[in-house]
C-alpha positions in Angstrom: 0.0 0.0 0.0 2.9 2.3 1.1 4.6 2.2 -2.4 1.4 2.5 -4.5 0.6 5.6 -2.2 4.5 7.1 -2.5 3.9 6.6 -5.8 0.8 8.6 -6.1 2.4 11.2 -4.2 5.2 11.8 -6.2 3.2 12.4 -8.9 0.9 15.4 -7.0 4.0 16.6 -6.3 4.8 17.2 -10.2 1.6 18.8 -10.6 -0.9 15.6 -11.0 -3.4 17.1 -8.3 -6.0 14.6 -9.3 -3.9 11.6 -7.7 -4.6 13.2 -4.8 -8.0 11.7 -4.7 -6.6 8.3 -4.9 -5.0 9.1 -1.9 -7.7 10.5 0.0 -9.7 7.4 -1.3 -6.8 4.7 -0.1 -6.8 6.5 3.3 -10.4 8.1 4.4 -11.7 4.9 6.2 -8.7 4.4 8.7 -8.3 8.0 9.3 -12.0 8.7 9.4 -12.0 5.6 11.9 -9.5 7.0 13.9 -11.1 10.4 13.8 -14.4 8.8 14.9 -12.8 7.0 18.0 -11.0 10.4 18.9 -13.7 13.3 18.9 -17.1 10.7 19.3 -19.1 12.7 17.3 -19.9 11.9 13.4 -20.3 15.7 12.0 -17.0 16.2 14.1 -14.9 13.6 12.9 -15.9 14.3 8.9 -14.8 18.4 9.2 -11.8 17.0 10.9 -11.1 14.4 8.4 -11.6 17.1 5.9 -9.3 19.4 7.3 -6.7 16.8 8.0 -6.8 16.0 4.2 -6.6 20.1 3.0 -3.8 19.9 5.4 -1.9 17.0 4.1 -2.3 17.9 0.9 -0.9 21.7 1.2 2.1 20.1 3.3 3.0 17.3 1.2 6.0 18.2 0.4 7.0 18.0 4.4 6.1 14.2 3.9 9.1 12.1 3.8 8.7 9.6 0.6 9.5 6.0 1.8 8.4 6.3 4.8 4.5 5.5 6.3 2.2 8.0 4.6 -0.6 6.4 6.6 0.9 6.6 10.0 2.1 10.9 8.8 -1.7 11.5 7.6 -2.9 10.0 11.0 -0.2 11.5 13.6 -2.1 15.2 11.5 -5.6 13.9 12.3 -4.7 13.0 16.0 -3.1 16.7 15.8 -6.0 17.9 14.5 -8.6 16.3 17.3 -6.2 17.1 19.8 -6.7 20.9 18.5 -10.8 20.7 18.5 -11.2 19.2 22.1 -9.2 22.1 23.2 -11.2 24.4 21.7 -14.4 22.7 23.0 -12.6 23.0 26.8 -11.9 26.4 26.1 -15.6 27.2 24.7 -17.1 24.8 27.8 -15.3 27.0 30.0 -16.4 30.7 28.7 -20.0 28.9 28.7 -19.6 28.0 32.2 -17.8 31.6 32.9 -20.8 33.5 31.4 -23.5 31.2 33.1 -21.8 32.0 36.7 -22.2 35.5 35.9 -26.0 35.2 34.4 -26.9 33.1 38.0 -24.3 35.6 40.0 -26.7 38.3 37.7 -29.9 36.7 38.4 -29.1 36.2 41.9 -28.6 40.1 42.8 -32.1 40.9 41.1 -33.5 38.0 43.0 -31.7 39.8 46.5 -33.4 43.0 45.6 -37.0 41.5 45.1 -37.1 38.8 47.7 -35.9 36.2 50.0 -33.2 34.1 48.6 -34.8 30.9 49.8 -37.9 31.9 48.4 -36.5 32.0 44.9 -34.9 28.7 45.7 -38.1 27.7 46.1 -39.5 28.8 42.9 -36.8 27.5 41.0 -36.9 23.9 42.6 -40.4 24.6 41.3 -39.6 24.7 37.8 -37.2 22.0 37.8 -40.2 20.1 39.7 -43.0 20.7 36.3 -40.3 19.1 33.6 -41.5 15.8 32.7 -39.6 12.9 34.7 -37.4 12.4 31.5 -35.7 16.3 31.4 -35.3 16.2 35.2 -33.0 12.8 34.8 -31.5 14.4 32.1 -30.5 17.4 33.9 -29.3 15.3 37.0 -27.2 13.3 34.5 -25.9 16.6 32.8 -24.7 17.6 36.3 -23.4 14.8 37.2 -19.6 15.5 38.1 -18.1 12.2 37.8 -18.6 12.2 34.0 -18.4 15.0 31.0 -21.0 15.5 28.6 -19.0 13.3 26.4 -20.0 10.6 28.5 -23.1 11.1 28.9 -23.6 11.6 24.8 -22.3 8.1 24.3 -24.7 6.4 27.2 -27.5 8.4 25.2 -26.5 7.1 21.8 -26.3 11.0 20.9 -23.6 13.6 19.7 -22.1 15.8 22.3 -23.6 19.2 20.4 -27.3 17.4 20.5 -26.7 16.8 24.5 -25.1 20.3 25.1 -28.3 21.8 22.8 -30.5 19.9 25.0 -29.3 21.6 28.4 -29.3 24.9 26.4 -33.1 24.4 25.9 -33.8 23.1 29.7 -32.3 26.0 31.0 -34.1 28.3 28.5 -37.6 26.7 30.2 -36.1 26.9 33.9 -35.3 30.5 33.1 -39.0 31.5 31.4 -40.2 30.0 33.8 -38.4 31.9 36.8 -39.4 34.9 34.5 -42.8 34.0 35.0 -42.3 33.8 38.8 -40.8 36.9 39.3 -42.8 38.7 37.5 -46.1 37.3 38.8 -44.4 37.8 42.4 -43.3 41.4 41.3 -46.9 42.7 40.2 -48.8 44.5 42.5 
């Protein structure tokens, strides 16, 4: 495999750009694969397949003829996965950052308006009128022995459907504190 790939390589590098497909074809399924095993989410693993191929391609010349083309295309894809899980940390943590503040927010208003406990109240509440399945959800969300990650995978589901999920929860928990404070607000 190794020589019929150097082979095609050599001739993208004079030019033949169209070889390059036979490469991409000889090598999508195990780095795909490896992708897939990496990042655990399908849309995830074919951008970074697709990048990891742009890449390749637009660095071939760095590639070493003779050696494993395979194992260079992979040790770019693990690069490249290794990249996008720190961006999701780093984009988990300004979400985490920003909700602080928004319950840090929420909670001075609440101060001003009424008894702390009182909007504990209300807000237990809210969690109280989801239907059984959202509450477990939520409890599983926050669970701290596992990431979202984990929890995706139990679920059968990608990590962005699981994070979109809590996104919409909290949406409800928060219209319905809304509600609440309002109502409790009007004379």
């Amino acid at each position: 495999m190794s020589v019929d790939l150097d082979d095609l390589i050599e001739r993208v590098r004079r030019g033949e750009r169209n070889h390059f497909e036979a490469v991409i074809q000889a090598c999508h399924v195990p780095v795909r694969a490896l992708l897939s095993v990496l990042v655990h989410d399908r849309d995830d693993a074919d951008d970074l397949a697709q990048q990891t191929f742009v890449f390749a391609y637009e660095h071939l010349q760095d590639y070493a003829s003779g050696t494993n083309f395979l194992a260079w295309i992979k040790a770019i894809a693990r690069q490249h996965a290794q990249d996008h899980r720190k961006r999701l940390a780093q984009r988990r943590g300004s979400q985490e950052r920003f909700l602080r503040s928004e319950i840090a927010r929420r909670a001075s208003e609440i101060a001003g308006t009424a008894s702390l406990d009182s909007r504990l109240q209300q807000l237990q509440e809210c969690v109280q009128r989801l239907p059984d399945a959202q509450r477990s959800f939520l409890r599983d969300a926050h669970d701290r022995s596992s990431t979202l990650d984990d929890l995706a995978r139990r679920l059968q589901r990608s990590a962005a459907a699981v994070r979109k999920q809590i996104s919409r929860l909290y949406d409800l928990i928060r219209q319905c504190m809304d509600r609440r404070i309002s109502a409790d607000a009007a004379p």
